[in-house]
DOLODO-371220 format. One record per atom (N, C-alpha, C): x negated, y negated, z. Coordinates in steps of 0.02 Angstrom, whole numbers, plus 50000, padded with zeros to 5 digits. Each point is the difference from the previous one (the first is absolute). Layout:
// DOLODO-371220
XYZ...
This chain:
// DOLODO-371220
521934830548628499295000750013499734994250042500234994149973499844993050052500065000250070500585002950024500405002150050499395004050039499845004449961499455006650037499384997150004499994996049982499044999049993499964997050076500404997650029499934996950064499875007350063500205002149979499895005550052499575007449981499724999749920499485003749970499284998950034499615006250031499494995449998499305003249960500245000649944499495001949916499694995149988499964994250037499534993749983499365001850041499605001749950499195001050019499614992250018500085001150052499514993050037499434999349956499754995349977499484999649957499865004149950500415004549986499705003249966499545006850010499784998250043499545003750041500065007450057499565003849991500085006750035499264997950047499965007850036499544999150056499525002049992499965006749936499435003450006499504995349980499505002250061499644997050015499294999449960499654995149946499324999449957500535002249931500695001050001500405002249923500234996149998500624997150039500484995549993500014993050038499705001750063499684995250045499085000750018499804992949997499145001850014499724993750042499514998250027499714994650011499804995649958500164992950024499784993949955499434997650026499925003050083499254997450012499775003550051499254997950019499715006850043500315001250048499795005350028500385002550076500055008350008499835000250074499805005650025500385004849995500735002349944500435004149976500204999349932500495004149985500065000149934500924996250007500275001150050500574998350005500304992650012499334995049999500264993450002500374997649969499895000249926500534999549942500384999250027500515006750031500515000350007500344996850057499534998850062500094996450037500154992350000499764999549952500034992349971500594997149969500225005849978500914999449982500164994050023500394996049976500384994850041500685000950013500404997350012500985001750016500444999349961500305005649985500595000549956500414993249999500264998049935500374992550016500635001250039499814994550040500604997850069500065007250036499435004950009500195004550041500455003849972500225002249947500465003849976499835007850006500425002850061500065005150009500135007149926500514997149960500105004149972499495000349920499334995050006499475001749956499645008050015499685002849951499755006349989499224998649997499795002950046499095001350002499615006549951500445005350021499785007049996499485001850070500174997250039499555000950068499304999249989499615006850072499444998449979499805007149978499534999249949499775006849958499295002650044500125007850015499685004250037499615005749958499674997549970499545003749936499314997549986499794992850004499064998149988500114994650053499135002550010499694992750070500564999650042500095005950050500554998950070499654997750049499284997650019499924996550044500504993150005500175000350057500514992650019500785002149982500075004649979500635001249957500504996150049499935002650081500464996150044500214993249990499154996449990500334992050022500495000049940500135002649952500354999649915500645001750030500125003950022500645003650011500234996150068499714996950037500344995850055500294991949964499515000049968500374993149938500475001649985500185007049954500434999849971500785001350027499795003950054500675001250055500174994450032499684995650015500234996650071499724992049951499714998549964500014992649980500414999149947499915002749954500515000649935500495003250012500055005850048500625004650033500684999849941499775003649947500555001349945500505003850014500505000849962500525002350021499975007750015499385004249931499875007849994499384999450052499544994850051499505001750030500205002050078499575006150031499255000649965499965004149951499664997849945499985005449919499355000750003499955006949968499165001450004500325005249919499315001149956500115002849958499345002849977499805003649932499495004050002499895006250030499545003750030499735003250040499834998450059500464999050069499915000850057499555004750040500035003949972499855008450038499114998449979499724995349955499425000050010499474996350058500674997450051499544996850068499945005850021499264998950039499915003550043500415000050067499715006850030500655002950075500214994650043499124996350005500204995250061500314994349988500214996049935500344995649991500775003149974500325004350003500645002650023500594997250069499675000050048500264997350047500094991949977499364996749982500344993049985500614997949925499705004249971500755000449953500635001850036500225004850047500455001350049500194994350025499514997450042500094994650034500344992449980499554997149929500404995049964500745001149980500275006849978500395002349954500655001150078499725001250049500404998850066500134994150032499574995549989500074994350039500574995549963499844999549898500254999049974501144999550011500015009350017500535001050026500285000050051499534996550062500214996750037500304995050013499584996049952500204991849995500344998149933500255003949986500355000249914500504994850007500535001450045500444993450005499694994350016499214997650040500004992450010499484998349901499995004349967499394999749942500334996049955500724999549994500414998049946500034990549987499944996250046499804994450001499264996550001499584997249985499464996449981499994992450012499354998950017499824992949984499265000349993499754993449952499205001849982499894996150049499505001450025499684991850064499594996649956499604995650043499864994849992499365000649977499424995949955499525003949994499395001650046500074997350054499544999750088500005009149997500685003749960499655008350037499885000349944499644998249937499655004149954500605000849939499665003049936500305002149950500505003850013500854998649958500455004550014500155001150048499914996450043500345005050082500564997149999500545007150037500765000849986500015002250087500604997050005500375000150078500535006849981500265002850016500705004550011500355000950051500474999450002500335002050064500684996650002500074999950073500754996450012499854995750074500364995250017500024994950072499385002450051500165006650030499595002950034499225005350008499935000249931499565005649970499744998949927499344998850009499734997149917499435005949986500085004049935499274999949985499624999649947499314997650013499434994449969499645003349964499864999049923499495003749966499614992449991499335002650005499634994949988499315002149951499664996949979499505004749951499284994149989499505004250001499444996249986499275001149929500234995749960499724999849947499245000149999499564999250052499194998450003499805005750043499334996149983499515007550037499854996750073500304995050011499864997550060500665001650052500075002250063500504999950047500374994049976500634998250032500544995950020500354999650049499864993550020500625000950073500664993649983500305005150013500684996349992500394998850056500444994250019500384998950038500635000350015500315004550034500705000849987500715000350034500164992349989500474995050043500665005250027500005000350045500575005650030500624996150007500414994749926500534996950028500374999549916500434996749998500455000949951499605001049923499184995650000499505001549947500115006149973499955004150039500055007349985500845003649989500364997250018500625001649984500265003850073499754997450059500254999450080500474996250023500415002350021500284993650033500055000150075500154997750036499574996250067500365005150049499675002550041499875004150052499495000150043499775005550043499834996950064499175004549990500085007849988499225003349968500275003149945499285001349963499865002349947499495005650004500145005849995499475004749980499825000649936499225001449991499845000649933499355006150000499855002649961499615005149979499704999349936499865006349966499664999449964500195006349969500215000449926500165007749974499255002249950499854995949988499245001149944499734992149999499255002049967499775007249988499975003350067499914998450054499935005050059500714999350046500105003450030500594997550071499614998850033500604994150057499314996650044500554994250040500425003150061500274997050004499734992750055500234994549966499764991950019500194999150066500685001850021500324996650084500824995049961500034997350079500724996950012499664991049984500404997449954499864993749997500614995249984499774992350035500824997350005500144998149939500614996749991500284997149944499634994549981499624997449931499644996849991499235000550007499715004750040499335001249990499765002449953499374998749997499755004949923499365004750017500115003749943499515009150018499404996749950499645000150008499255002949946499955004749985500035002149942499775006849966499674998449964499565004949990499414999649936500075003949944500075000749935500205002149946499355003849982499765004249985499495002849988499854998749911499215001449992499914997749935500265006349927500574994649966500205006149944500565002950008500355000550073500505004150027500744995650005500445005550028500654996350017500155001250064500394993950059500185004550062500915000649982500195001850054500654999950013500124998650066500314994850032500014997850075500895000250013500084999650063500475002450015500354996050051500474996549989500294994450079500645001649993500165002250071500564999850032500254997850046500624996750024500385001950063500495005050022500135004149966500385003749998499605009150013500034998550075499755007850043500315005049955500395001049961500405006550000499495002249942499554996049964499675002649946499355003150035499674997150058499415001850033499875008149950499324999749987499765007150003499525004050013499855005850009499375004950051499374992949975499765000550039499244998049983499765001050061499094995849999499625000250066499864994849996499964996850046499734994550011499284998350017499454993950004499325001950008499525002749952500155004249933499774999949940500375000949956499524998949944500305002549919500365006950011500155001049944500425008250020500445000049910499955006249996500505003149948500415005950007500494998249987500505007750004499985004549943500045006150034499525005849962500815004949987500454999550067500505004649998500634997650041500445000149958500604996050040500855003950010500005006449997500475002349965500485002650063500614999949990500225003450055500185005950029499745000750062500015006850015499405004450009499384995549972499225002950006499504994650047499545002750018499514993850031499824993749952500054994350034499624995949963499354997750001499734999749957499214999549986499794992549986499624997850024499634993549966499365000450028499644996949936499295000149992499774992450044499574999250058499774993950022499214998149954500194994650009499404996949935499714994550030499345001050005499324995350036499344999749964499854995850004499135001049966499625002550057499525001349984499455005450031499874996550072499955001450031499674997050046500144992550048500895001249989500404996250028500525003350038500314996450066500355003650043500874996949969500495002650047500624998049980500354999850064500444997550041500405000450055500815002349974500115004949977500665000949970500525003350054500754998649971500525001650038500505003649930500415002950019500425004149961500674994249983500424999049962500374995849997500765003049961500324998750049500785003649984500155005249968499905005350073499895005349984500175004650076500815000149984500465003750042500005008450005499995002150052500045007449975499395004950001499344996850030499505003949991499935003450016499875006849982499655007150055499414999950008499604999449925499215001950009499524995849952499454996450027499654995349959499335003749989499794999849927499225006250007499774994549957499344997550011499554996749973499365003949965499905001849942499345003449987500245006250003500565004650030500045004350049500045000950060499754997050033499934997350063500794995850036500315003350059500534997650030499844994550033500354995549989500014993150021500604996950021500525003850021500474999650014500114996050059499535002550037500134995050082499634992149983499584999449952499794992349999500284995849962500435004249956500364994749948500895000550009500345004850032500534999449991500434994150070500564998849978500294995550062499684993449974499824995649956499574995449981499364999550012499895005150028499414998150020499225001349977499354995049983499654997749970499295005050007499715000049951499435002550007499394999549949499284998250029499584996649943499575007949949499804997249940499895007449968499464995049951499645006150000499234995449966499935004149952499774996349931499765002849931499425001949976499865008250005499215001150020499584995349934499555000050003499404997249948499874992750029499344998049959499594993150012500514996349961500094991950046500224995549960499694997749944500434996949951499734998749950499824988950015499335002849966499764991650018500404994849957500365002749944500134996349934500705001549992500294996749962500685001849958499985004449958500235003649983500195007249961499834996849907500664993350012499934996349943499674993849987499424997449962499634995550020499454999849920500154992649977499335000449944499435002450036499525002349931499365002850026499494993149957500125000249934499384996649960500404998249943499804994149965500104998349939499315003849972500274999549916499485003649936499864992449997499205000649967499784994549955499785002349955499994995749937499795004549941499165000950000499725003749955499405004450014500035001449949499295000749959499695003349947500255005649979500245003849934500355007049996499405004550020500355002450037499565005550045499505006849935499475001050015499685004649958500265006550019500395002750030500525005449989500594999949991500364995449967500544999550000500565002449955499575002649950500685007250002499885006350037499585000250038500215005850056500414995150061499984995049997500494996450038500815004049965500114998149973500494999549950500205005950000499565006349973500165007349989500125002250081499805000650062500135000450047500904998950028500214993749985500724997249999500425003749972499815002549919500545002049940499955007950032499515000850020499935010950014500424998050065499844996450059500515002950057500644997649985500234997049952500884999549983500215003849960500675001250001500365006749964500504994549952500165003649961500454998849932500525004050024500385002950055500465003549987500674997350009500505002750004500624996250000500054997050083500364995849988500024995150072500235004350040500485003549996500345005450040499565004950051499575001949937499365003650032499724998650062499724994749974499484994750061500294999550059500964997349997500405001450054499965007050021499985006249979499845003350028499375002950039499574998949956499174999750047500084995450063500374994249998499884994450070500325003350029500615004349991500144999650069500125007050027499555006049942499665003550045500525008850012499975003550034500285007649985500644997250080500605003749985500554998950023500125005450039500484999250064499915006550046500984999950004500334995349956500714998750005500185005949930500465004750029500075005249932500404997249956500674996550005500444995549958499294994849952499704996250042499244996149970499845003449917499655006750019499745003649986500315002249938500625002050008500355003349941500244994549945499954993450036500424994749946499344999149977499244999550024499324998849969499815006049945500295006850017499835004849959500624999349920500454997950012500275000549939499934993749976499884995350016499784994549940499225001249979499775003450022499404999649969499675007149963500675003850019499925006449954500384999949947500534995749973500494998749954499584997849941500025005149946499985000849929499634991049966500554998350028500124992449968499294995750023499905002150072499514995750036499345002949959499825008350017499455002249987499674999349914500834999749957499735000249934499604993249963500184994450056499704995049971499164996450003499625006950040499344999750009499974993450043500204998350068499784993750014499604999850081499765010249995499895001350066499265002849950499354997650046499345002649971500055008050035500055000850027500195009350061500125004549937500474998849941500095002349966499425002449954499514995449979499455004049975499535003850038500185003950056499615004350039500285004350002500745000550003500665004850013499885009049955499595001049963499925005049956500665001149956500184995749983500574999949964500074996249929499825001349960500254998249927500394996649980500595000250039500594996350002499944993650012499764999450052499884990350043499515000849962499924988750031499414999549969500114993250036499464994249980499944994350044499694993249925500414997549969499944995749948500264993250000499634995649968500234991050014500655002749975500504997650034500854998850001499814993349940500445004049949500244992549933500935000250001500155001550026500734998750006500074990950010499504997350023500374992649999499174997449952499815002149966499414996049976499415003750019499424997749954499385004550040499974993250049499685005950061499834994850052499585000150025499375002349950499305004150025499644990949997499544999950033499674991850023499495002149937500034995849945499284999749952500185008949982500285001749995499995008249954499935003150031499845001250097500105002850040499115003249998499995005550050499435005550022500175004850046499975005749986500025005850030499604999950035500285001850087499285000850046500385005050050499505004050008500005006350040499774998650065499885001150088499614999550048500355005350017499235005449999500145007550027500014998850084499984995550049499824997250077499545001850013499475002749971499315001450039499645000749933499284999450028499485002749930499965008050003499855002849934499835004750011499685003649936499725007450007499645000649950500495003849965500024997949927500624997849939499545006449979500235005749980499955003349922500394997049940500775000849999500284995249960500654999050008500254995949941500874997450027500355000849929500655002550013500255002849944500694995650019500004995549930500544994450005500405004649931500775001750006500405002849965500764996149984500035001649926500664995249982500355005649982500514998249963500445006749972500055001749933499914993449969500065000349931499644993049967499805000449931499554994149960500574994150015500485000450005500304994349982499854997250088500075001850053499804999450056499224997150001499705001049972499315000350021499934993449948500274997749969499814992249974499844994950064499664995749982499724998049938499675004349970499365006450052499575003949980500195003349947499575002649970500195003849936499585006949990500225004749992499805005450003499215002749976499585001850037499455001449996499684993849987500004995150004499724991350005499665001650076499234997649983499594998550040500394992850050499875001150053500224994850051499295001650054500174994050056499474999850061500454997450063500015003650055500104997050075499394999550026500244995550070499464997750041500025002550067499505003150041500025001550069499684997150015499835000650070499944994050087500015005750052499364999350042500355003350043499944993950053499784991849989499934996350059500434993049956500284999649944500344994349958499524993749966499265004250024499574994849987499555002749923499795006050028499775003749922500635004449964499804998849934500565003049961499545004249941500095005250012500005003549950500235002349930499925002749937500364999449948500115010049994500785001549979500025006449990500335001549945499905003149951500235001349942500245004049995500675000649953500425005150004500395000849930500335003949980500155002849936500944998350016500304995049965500825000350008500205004949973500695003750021500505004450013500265002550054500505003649986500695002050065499565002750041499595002150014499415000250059499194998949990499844995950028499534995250009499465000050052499315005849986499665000650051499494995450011499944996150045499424995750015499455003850031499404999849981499555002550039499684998050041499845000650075499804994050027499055002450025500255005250054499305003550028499844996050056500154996350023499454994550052500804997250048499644995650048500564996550056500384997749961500694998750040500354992849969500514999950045500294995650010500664996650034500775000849939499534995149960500414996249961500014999349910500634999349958499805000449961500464995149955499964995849932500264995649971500265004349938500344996349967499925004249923500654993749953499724996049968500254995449945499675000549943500555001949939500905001449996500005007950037500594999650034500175006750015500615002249989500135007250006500775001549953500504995450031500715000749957500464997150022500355004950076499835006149989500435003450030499575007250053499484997050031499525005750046500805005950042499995004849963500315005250053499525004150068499305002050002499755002950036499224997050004499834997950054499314999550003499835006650063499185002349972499885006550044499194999650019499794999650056499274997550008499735008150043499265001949958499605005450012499554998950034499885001350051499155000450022499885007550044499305001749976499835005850040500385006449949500334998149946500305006649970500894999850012500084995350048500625001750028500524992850002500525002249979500424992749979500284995950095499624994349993500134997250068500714999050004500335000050080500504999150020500204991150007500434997349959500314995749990500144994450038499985003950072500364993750044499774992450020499504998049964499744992550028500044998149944500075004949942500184993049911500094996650020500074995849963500394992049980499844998249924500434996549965499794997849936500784995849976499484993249966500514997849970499824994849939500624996949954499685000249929500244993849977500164994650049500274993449982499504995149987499505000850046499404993950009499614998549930499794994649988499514997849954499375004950003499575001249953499205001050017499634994450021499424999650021499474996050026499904996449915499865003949940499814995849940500384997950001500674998850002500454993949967500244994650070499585001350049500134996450053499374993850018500114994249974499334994050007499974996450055499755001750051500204993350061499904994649989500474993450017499554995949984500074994450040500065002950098499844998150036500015003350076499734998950042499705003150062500324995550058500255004250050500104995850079499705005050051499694997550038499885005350060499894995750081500365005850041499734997350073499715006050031499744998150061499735006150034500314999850074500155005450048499924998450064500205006250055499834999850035500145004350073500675001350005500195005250020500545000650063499955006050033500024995150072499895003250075500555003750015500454999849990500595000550026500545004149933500285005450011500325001149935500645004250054500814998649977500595004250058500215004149934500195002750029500425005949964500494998549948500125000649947500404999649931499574994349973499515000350033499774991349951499665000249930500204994049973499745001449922499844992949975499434999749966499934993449967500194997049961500204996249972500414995549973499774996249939499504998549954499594997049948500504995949957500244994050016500884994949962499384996849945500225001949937499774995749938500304993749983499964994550010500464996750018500014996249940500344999149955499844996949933500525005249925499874998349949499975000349948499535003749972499835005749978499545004449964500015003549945500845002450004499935003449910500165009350040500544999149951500195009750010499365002450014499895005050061499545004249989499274996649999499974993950015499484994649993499455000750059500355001950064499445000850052500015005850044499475001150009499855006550052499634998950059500275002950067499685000650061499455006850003499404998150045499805004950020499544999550063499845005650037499644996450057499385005650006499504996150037499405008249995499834998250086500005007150014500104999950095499515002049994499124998750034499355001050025499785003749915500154994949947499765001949947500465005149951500545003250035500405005749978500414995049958500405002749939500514997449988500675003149992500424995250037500645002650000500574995749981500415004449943500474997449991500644999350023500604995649962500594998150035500385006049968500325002950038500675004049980500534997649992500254993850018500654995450003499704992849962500694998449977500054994349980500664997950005499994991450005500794997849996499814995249946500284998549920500315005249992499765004549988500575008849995499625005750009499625001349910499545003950015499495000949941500595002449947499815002749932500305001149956500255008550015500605003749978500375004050024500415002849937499805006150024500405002349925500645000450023500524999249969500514999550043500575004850004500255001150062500555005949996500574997849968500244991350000500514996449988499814994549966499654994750026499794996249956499374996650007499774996049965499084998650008499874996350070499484998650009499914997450036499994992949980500134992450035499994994549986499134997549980499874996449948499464999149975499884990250032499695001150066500004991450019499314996349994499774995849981499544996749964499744995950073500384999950042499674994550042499965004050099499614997750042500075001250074500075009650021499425001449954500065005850036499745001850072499985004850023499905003150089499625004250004499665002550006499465006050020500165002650053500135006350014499715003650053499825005950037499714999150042499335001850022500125005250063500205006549998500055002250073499445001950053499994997750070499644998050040500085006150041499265001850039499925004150058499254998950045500155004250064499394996550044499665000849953499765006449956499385000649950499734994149983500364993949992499954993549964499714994550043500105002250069499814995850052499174998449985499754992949997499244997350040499405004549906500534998149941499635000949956500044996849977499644998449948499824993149950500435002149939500664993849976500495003649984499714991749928500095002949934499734994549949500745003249950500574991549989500385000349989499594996249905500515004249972499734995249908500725000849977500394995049971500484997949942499595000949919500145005949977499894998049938500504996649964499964995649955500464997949939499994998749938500255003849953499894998349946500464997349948500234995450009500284996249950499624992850004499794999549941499604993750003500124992049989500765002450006500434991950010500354999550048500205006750037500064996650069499495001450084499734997150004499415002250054500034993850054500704996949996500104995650032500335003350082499465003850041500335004450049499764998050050500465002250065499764998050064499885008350040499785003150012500065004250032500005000850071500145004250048499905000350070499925005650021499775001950048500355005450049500085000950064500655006049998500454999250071500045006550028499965000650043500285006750050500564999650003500235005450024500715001650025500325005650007500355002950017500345007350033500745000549971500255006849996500605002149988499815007050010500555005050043500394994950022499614994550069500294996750061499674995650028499685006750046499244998250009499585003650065500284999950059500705000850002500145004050099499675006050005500005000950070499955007350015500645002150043500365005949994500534999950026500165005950059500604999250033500095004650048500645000950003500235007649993500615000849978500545001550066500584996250005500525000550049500585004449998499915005650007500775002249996500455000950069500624995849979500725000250057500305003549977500205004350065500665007150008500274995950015500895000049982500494995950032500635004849997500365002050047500484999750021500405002749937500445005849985500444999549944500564994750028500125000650044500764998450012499704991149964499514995150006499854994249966500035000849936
């Protein structure tokens, strides 16, 4: 057995898995959920034959890349690249970059097997790979601020002396740099939160397709079909690009559009990115919180936050982000995990109490503990107001319907604005008619059964159609919730790009479940749908991580948002720790290019 352990590799690196807010989470704020994991540090002495379990493709896949470029190419284990979980829950358009890492990977597989950490001038963990002629550089940046790093093109890096050096850029974007001599050094800038992967060679025979003149990603690389790459610019910036080693061309279509006579033979041509430049950085603080009086609405602060977040299994949420699939393989691996017995019987999808089905149902998951915050609250948001005849909440059986107890007077609460609440009385048992008569949105109800199989909402005589529910049963109520302190900022933004989302870093110590974001846009209030870490989750596998300190808010952004008076509040309630800094930040994912797509016909006989 002594003998074998050297070449076993059942040694779980830390201990630790990937899924992401379960097994791995954040220790401090930041504009993803995947820092944690990024933060990893290096297997001892580089030991190839340590075990990660890759990276897990199941909750919070924003960034999933920079995770999976760590783990291939800096740690570069013996089983990487490993990915595990549910893959099939990225969306279409991040397919190609899974392709892409998982190719480049097996490109450079023979120079991956050797390592050196550098020095600490490039940042945390950065690992060299390669051999004499060919290194490549993972580098990673822990802050919300850019980084520029410097990077010595000579034996530092594990070079040895020759005459040029080409270098590029594999992530987060391609982007190739130029020819530089032995001993010069590149600037790159590390983006905030992310990982790159850079690329130096002397050795031509590795050269590969790119363009030169901008960013760019490869979309399609396969042989025997056109190749595709996406060019990537911000709005309202030009590019002078050239095609780069790339033998064999027949036909170049840009957009659609033949472009064959301006780009093939090397030769150059400028291409502009429609829209207004942007005056600002994409990523950029906006305002610190200062603390402030507890606001005189502040549990509609509060109730606002807990109604737009879901309790459902993490899996879920991965599936809402990233949206309906047009890949049929996609499709069929998404339809049987989430039609499988096992998944549906454990109520951890709210859909299920709309489903007209008896069978499902949508209940706090106690398989690892109750994990309801303060005894939890049932809350319903039908997505619109409307005029309620009534709502018929159904269990299956008394033992289901505990705590309630059969024919026991009880009371819920409706809203149709989170500000007035109404009281509605209702009679417990296996069906349960509330009477309402008047508007409502929304509705509360603490204690509520253990086990809701069907909720069914009437108005006009006629049972409304389902599709904007939402409801979920983890959150505290407002009575057992005491603030017992306030932060707020206020401010403009002129300027808002595409994927952008705000950022609210609690920066401190608060207490499980201790603080809440919320923001009110020209008086409206709106809550956060995301959190890092992620809110509480019934779970398909296992709970969600319960972290006491540096949570994240956020906030998704659109022009709608542009040139309004945007009033940011931290509630918190734990009253021993209120020792907080708060801020807030903009920022985008994925990054605001606008793109223009290249496809090359080449030649079978190439």
């Amino acid at each position: 057995m002594k003998k074998a352990e050297q070449c076993a590799t059942t040694f779980l690196w830390e201990g630790k898995e990937s899924y992401i807010d379960v097994n791995s989470f954040n220790t401090c704020a930041a504009p993803h959920n995947r820092v944690g994991a990024l933060g990893r540090g290096l297997v001892p002495d580089l030991k190839r034959l340590t075990e990660d379990h890759g990276v897990c493709l199941s909750s919070c896949l924003d960034y999933w890349e920079d995770e999976l470029v760590l783990q291939a190419f800096n740690r570069s284990l013996l089983l990487s690249p490993q990915i595990y979980g549910n893959p099939w829950l990225l969306s279409d358009r991040e397919f190609p970059k899974l392709a892409r890492i998982f190719n480049l990977h097996r490109k450079f597989s023979g120079l991956l097997v050797d390592g050196i950490e550098l020095p600490s001038a490039y940042g945390k963990y950065a690992v060299s790979r390669g051999d004499d002629k060919t290194r490549l550089i993972t580098l990673r940046n822990l802050t919300w601020e850019p980084q520029k790093v410097k990077i010595v093109l000579n034996h530092e890096i594990g070079l040895e002396e020759c005459k040029h050096v080409k270098c590029r850029l594999y992530h987060p974007v391609e982007r190739i740099l130029g020819i530089y001599n032995y001993g010069e050094s590149v600037e790159v800038t590390v983006l905030p939160f992310r990982s790159m992967l850079f690329y130096a060679s002397a050795d031509e025979s590795l050269d590969g397709i790119g363009v030169e003149g901008t960013d760019f990603e490869i979309i399609k690389d396969v042989a025997g079909k056109p190749i595709e790459i996406n060019l990537l610019g911000f709005a309202g910036t030009q590019s002078h690009i050239k095609l780069n080693n790339l033998p064999g061309v027949e036909k170049i279509e840009m957009d659609g559009q033949d472009v064959t006579k301006k780009l093939s033979n090397s030769k150059t041509m400028n291409i502009n990115f429609e829209g207004g430049k942007y005056s600002k950085s994409y990523h950029r603080k906006i305002a610190d919180l200062s603390p402030v009086s507890i606001p005189y609405d502040v549990n509609t602060l509060y109730e606002a936050t807990v109604f737009v977040a879901d309790n459902n299994a993490m899996e879920v949420r991965s599936l809402y982000r990233s949206g309906t699939t047009k890949i049929k393989q996609v499709e069929e691996a998404r339809n049987a995990f989430f039609n499988q017995s096992a998944f549906i019987n454990r109520g951890v999808w709210d859909k299920y109490l709309f489903d007209g089905d008896m069978g499902t149902g949508f209940w706090p998951s106690k398989r690892k503990g109750d994990i309801r915050i303060k005894g939890g609250c049932f809350r319903l948001d039908l997505g619109e107001s409307l005029l309620v005849d009534s709502i018929l909440i159904k269990v299956n059986n008394e033992y289901e319907l505990q705590p309630l107890l059969v024919d026991e007077g009880n009371v819920a609460y409706i809203s149709s604005d989170l500000k007035d609440w109404k009281p509605v009385s209702f009679w417990a048992g296996t069906t349960m008619s509330l009477k309402v008569g008047e508007r409502m949105r929304y509705l509360k109800m603490k204690p509520f059964p253990d086990a809701i199989a069907e909720v069914e909402v009437y108005a006009a005589g006629k049972k409304v159609e389902p599709d904007n529910f939402r409801a979920n049963n983890l959150f505290a109520d407002t009575s057992v919730m005491r603030c017992a302190g306030a932060w707020k900022a206020m401010f403009r933004l002129d300027e808002v790009t595409p994927n952008s989302y705000l950022c609210v870093a609690v920066n401190g110590k608060h207490g499980v479940e201790g603080a809440y974001v919320t923001l009110k846009v020209d008086g409206q209030y709106v809550g956060a749908s995301s959190r890092a870490t992620s809110y509480p989750a019934n779970p398909w596998e296992n709970t969600t991580v319960q972290s006491n300190s540096n949570y994240t808010y956020f906030f998704e952004l659109d022009e709608n948002l542009k040139n309004k008076d945007i009033e940011v509040f931290l509630l918190a309630y734990d009253e021993k720790n209120l020792s907080l800094f708060p801020e807030v930040w903009i920022t985008a994912y994925p990054m605001p290019y606008e793109k223009k797509t290249l496809v090359i016909h080449r030649s079978l006989t190439e």
